[in-house]
C-alpha positions as CSV (number, residue, x, y, z in Angstrom):
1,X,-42.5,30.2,84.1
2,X,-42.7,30.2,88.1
3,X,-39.8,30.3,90.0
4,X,-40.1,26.9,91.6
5,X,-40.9,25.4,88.1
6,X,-38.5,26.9,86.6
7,X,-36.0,26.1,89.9
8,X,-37.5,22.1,88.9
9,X,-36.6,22.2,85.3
10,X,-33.2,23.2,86.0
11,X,-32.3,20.5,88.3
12,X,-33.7,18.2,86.0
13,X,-31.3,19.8,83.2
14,X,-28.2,19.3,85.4
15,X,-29.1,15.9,86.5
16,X,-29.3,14.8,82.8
17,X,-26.6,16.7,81.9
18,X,-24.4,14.3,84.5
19,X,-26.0,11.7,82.9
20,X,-25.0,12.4,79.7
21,X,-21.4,12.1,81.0
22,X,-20.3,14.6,78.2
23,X,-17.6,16.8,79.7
24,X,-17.8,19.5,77.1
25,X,-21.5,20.0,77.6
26,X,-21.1,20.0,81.7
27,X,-18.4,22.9,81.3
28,X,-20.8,25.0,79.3
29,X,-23.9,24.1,81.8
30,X,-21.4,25.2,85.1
31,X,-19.7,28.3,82.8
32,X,-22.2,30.1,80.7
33,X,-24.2,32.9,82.0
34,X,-27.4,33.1,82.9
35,X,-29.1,33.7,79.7
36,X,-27.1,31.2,78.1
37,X,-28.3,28.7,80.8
38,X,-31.7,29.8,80.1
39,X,-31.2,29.2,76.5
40,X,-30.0,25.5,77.5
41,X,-33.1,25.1,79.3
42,X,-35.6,26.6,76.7
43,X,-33.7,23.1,74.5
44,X,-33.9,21.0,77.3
45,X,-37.8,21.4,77.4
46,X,-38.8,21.5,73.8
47,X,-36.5,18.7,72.5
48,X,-36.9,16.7,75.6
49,X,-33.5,15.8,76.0
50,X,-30.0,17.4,76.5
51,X,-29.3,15.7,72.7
52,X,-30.3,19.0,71.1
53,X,-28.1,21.2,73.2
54,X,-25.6,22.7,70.8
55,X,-21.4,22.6,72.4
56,X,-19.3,25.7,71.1
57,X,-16.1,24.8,70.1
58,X,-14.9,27.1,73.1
59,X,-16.2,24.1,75.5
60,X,-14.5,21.3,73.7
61,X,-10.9,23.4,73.4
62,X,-11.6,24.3,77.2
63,X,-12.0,20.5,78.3
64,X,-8.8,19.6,76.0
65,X,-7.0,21.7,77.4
66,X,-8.0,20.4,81.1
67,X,-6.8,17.5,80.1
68,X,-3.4,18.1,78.7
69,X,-0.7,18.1,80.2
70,X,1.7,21.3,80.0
71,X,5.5,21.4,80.8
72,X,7.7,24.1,80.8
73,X,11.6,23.5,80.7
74,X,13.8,26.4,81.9
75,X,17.2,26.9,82.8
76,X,19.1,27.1,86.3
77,X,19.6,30.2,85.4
78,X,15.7,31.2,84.8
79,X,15.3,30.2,87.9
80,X,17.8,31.9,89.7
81,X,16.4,35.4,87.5
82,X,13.0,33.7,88.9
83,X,14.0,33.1,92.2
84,X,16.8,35.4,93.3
85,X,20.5,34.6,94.6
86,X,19.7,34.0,98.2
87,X,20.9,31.1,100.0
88,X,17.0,30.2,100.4
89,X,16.3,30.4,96.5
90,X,19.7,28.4,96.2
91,X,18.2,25.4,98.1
92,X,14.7,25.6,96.7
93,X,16.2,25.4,93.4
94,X,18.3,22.9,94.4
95,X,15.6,20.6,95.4
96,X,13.3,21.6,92.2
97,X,16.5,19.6,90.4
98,X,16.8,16.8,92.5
99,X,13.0,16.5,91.9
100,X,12.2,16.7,95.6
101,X,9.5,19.4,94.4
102,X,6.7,19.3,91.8
């Protein structure tokens, strides 16, 4: 296929992968490799649709995980092993408490 097909076919993948509005198969499209995109686009072409295009788990966890919040709780004393004894580290953690700090 000739570079500027080929460059033509691929902007018509990405523009109906947006369209598709499936976030799993637009973190695949923007984080596989190359052949991997070229695999998408060999789909693309013969199916005539991004319906066929086959989401690894991988892509669905990844997305998820986007998604999800994650807290961690630690102890004054964490931080201060974290963020030393100095009068600085003192205040910042001081203000992490109060909330004053995300």
């Amino acid at each position: 296929m000739p570079y500027k097909e080929r460059k033509r076919q691929y902007a018509a993948l990405r523009r109906a992968i947006l369209k598709k509005n499936n976030p799993a198969l637009t973190a695949k499209f923007s984080l596989c490799s190359d052949g991997d995109r070229f695999g998408m686009l060999k789909s693309f072409l013969v199916n005539e649709g991004v319906g066929a295009i086959e989401i690894e788990e991988r892509f669905q966890t990844f997305v998820n995980n986007l998604r999800s919040d994650r807290y961690v709780t630690v102890t004054i004393f964490q931080l201060e092993k974290l963020y030393g004894t100095s009068e600085e580290a003192k205040a910042f953690i001081e203000s992490l408490i109060k909330g004053r700090l995300a």
